[in-house]
RODO-564111 format. One record per residue (C-alpha): residue in one letter; x, y, z. Coordinates in steps of 0.2 Angstrom, whole numbers, plus 5000, padded with zeros to 4 digits. Layout:
N
AXYZ ...
END
This chain:
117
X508650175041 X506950225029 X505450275039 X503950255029 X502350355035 X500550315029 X499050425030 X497450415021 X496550275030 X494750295036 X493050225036 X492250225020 X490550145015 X490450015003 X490750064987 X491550214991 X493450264987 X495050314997 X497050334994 X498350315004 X499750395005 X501650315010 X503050455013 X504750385014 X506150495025 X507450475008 X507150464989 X507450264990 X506350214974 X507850184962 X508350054976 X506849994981 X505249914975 X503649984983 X502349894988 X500649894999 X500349765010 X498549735022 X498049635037 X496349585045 X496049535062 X496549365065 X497349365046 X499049345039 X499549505032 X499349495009 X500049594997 X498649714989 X499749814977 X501749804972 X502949884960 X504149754952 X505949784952 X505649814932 X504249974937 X502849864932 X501549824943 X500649664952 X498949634961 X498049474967 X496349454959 X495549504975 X495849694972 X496449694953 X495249834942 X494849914959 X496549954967 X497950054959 X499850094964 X500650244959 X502050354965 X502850524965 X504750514965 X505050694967 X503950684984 X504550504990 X502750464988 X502050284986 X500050314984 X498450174985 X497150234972 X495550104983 X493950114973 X492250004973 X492749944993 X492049805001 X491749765019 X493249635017 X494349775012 X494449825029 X496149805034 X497649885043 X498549935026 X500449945027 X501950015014 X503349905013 X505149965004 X506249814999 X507849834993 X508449794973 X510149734979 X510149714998 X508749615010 X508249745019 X506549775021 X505549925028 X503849935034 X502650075038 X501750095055 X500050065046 X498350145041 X496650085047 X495450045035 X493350005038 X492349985026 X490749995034 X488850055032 
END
């Protein structure tokens, strides 16, 4: 069993900047691809940020040039570099592990994030 932990949420102002942090239990990144994932109230969670099984990466237009992954594999450390937010940024952002070669899939228990004046 991975246990994923996330701090680094807040609230922020518009335009402002945060990072997240994912921490998993076990060093799972040569097994796993990394990704962040984010829901709004009354929204079906969306991928914001992912590794590809290949170490490359993929965001959705919505956050691309603002948001960056990156990780640290000697501290099992997934991180979300958020710059230039937006009110509609403002989300329940979660870290996701999926296996290479199994379906196993682990979530974190999430990070809030307002952007607000």
């Amino acid at each position: 069993q991975v246990h994923l932990v996330e701090s680094g949420g807040g609230l922020v102002q518009p335009g402002g900047s945060l990072r997240l942090s994912c921490v998993a239990s076990e060093s799972i990144f040569s097994a796993y691809t990394m990704g962040w994932f984010r829901q709004a109230p009354e929204k079906q969670r969306e991928l914001v940020a992912t590794f590809t099984g290949g170490g490359s990466t993929i965001y959705p237009s919505s956050v691309k040039g603002r948001f960056t992954i990156s990780r640290n594999n000697a501290k099992n450390t997934v991180y979300l570099q958020m710059n230039s937010l937006k009110s509609e940024d403002t989300a329940v952002y979660y870290c996701r592990a999926r296996g290479l070669r199994n379906d196993n899939v682990y979530w974190g228990q999430g990070t809030q994030v307002t952007v607000s004046s």
